[in-house]
C-alpha positions as CSV (number, residue, x, y, z in Angstrom):
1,X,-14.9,31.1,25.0
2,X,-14.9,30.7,28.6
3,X,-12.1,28.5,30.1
4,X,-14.5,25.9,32.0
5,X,-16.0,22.1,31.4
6,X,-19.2,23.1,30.9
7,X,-17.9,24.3,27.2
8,X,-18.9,21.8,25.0
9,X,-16.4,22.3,22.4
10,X,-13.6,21.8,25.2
11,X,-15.0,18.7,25.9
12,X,-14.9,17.0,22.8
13,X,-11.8,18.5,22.1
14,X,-9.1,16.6,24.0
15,X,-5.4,17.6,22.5
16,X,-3.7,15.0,24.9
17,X,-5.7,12.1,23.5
18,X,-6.6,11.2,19.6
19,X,-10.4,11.1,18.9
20,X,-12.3,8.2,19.5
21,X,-13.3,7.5,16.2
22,X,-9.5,7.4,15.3
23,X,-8.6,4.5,17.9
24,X,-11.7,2.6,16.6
25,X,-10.3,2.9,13.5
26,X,-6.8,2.1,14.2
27,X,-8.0,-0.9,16.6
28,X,-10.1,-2.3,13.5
29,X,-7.2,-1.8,11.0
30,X,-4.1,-3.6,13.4
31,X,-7.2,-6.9,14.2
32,X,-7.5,-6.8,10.7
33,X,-3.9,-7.0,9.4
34,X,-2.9,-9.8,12.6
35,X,-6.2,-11.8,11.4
36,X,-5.0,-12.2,8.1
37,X,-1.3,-12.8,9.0
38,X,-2.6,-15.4,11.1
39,X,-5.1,-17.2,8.1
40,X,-1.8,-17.0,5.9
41,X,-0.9,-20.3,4.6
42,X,2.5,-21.4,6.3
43,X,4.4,-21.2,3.3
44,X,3.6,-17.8,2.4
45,X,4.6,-16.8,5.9
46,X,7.8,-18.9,5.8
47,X,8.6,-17.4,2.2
48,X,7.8,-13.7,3.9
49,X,10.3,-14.3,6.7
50,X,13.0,-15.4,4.7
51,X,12.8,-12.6,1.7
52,X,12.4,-9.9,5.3
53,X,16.0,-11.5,7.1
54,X,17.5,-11.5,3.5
55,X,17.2,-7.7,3.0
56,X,18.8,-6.9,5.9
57,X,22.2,-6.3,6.4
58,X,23.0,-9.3,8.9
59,X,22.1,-11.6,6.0
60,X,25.2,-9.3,4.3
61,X,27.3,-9.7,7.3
62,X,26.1,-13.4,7.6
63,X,27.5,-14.1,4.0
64,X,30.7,-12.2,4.7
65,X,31.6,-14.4,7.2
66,X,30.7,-17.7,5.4
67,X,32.2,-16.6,2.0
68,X,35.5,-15.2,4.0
69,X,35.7,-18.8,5.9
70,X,35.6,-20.2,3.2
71,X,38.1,-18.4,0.8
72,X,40.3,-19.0,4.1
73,X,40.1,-22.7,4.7
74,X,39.9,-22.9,1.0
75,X,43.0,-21.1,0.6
76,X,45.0,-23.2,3.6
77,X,45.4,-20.4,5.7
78,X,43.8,-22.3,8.5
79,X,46.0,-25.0,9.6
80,X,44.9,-28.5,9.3
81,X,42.5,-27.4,6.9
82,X,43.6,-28.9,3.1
83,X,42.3,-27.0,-0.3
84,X,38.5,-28.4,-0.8
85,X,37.2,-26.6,-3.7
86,X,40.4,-25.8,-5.8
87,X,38.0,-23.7,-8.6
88,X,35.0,-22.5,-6.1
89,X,32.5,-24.9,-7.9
90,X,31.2,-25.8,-4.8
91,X,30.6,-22.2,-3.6
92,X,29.6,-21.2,-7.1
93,X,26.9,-23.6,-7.1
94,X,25.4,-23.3,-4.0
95,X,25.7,-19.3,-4.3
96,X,23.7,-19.8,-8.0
97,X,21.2,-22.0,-6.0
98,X,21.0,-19.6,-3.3
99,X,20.3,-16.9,-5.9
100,X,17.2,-19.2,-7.3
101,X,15.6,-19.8,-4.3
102,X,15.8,-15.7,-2.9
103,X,14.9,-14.6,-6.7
104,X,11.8,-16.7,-5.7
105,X,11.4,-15.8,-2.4
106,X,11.2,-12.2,-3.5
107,X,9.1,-12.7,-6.8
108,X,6.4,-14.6,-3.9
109,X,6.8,-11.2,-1.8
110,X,5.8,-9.5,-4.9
111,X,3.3,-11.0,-5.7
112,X,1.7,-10.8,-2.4
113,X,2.5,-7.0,-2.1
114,X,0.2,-6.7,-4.9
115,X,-2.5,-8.4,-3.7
116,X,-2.3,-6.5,-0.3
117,X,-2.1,-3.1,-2.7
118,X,-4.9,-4.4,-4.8
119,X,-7.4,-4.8,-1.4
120,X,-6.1,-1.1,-0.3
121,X,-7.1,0.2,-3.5
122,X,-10.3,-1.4,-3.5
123,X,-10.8,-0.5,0.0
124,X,-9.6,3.5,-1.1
125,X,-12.5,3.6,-3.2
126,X,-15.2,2.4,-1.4
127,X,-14.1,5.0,1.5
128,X,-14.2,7.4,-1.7
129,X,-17.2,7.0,-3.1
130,X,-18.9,6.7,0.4
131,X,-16.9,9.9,1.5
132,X,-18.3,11.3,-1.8
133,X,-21.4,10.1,-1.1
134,X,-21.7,11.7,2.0
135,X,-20.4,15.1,1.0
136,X,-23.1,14.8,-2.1
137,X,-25.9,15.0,0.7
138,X,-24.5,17.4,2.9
139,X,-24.4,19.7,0.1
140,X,-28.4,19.0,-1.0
141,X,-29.0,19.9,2.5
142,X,-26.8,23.0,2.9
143,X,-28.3,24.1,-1.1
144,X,-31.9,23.8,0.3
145,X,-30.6,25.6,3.5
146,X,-29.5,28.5,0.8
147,X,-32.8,28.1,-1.3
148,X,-35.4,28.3,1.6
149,X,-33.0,31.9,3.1
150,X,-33.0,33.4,-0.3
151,X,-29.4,32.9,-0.9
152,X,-28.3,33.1,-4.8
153,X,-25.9,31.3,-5.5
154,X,-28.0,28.2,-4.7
155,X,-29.4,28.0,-7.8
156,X,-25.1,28.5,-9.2
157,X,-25.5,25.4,-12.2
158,X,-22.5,24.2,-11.1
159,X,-23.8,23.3,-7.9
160,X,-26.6,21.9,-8.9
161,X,-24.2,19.6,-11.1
162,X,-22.5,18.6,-8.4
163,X,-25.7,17.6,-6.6
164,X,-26.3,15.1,-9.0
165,X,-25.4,11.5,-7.6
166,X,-22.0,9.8,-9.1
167,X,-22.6,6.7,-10.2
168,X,-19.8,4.6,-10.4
169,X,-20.0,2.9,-13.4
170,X,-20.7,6.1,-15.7
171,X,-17.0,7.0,-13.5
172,X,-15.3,4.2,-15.2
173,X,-16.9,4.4,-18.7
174,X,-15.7,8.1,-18.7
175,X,-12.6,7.3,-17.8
176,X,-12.5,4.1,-20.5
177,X,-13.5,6.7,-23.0
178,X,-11.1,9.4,-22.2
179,X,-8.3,7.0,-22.4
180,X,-9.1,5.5,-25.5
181,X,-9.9,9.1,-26.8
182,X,-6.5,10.2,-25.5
183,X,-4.4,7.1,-27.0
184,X,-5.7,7.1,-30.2
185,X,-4.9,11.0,-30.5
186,X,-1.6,10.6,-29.5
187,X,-1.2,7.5,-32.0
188,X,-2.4,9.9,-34.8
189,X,0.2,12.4,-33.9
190,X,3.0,9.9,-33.8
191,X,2.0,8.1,-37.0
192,X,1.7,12.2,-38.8
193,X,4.9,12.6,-38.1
């Protein structure tokens, strides 16, 4: 191929820059995710900030400092400081109440992980089954390409099975069938031995 612009595969073909259809896609993604940051309730977001700061390690070196103050002026070794919490039951309790509130914190991260995973996976197929989709009719097209040049292995059954259109829900019964198959096999084999 000659090295000029009037080569049209050149053209498209930009290494310095992503494809177009790439950005687009990107773009749409990043509105998408600030959009729905954005329509979060405030709670959600103030519970998401608090479990993020508490998995990092300046919430460690935060509680260092607090907990080694404390054992310090709790101990008298600050001057002018007298023994406050002789047995720690103050800091006991309020690390056991601390404990609550982040064990919440992160079981409300949770749960919206898996919501945000449940809307990927959903999304996943759709692109999927429309990917599958697509490839479906490309191959009807290239199969009556090979049929109408002579070309043999059109007419290969296992192409012509894969021609067929996937329907979703036959997908899913399958797989509900398979799995029940599959369990109760492998409860036979347990229970015959």
């Amino acid at each position: 191929m000659p090295d000029s612009p009037s080569n049209p595969v050149e053209r498209r073909s930009n290494p310095q820059r992503p494809p177009q259809i790439l950005e687009r896609n990107v773009r749409a993604l990043v509105e998408h995710a600030t959009e729905e940051e954005l329509n979060r309730p405030t709670p959600d977001r103030i519970a998401t900030t608090i479990w993020r700061s508490a998995g990092t390690m300046y919430f460690v070196y935060f509680h260092l400092v607090v907990f080694g103050l404390w054992f310090l002026l709790d101990f008298g070794l600050i001057p002018g400081v007298r023994n406050f919490d002789p047995q720690f039951t103050i800091l006991g309790t309020t690390a056991a109440v601390e404990a609550i509130f982040l064990a919440v914190f992160v079981l409300m991260a949770q749960v919206q992980m898996a919501s945000q995973a449940d809307k990927r996976n959903h999304l996943d197929v759709q692109v999927s089954l429309l990917a599958e989709r697509e490839t479906t009719h490309i191959l009807r097209l290239v199969a009556l390409m090979s049929e109408r040049m002579g070309i043999e292995e059109a007419s290969d059954p296992e192409i012509q099975e894969l021609l067929r259109e996937l329907k979703p829900r036959d997908l899913l019964e399958r797989i509900e069938s398979q799995t029940d198959s599959v369990t109760e096999r492998i409860r036979e084999e347990k229970s015959a031995r």
